[in-house]
C-alpha positions as CSV (number, residue, x, y, z in Angstrom):
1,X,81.0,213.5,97.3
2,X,77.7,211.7,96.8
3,X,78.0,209.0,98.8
4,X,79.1,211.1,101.4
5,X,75.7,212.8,101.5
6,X,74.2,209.4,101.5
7,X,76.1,208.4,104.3
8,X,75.6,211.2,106.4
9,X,71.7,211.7,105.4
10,X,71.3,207.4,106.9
11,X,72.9,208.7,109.9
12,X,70.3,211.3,110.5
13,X,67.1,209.1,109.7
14,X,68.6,206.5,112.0
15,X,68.2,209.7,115.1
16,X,64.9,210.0,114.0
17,X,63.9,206.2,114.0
18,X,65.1,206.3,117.7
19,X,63.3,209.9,118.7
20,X,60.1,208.3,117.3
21,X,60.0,205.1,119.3
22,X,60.9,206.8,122.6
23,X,57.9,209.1,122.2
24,X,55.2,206.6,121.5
25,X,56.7,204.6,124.1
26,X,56.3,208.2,126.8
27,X,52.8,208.3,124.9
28,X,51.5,204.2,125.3
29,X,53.4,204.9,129.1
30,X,50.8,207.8,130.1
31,X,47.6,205.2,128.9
32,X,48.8,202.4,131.7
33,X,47.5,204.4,135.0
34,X,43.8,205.5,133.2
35,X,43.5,201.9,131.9
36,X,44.9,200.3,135.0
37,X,42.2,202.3,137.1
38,X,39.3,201.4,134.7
39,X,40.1,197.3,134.6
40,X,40.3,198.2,138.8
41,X,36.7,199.9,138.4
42,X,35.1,197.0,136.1
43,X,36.3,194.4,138.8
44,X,34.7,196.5,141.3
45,X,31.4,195.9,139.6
46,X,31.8,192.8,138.6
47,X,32.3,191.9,142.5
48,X,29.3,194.0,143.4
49,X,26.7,192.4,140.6
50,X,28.1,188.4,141.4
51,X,27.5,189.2,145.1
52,X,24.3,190.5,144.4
53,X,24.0,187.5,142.4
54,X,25.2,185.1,145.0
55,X,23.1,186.7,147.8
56,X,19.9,186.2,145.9
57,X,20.2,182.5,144.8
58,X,21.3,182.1,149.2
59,X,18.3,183.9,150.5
60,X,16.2,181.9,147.5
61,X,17.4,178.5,148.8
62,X,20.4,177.0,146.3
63,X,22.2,175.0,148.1
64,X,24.8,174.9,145.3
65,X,25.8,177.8,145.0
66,X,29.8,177.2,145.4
67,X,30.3,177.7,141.5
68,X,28.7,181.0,141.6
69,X,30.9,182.1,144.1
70,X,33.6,180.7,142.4
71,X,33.3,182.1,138.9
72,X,32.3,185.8,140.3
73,X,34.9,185.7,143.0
74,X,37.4,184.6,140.1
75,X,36.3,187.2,137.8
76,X,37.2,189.9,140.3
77,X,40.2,188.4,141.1
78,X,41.4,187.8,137.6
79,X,40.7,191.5,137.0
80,X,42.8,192.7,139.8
81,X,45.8,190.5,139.0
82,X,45.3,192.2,135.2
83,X,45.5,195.7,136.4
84,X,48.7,194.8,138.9
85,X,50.4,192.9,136.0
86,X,49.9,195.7,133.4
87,X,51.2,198.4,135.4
88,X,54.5,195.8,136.3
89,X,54.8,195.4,132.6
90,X,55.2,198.7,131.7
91,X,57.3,199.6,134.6
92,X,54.5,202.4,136.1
């Protein structure tokens, strides 16, 4: 009889394990939209304060300024790909 109870008492934790999982996965699911939009935001700055950037070293004379375009341009572009590939991870 008492391994009986131990038997059926493993069966009900394993239920639990499972319940448990699916909810934080439902939970960390609802966090990939506001996080997705924020990285979207950031980029959005970061584009706005490198061409800012870039504009002012033109209009001062650089001539070189094909890195700064480069790095800032990447930035933003790195961001983007982030918030794309976080949502396609998740499946959002």
């Amino acid at each position: 009889m008492p391994v009986l109870a131990i038997l059926l008492s493993a069966n009900t934790f394993a239920q639990g394990g499972s319940t448990g999982i699916n909810a934080a996965s439902s939970e960390l699911s609802s966090y990939v939209d506001p996080l997705s939009d924020l990285i979207l935001i950031i980029g959005g700055v970061v584009g706005l304060v490198g061409g800012v950037i870039v504009f002012v070293k033109w209009n001062s004379g650089d001539q070189n300024i094909n890195k700064e375009i480069m790095s800032w341009g990447g930035s933003c572009l790195f961001l983007a790909l982030v918030s794309q590939i976080i949502k396609a991870f998740f499946g959002v």
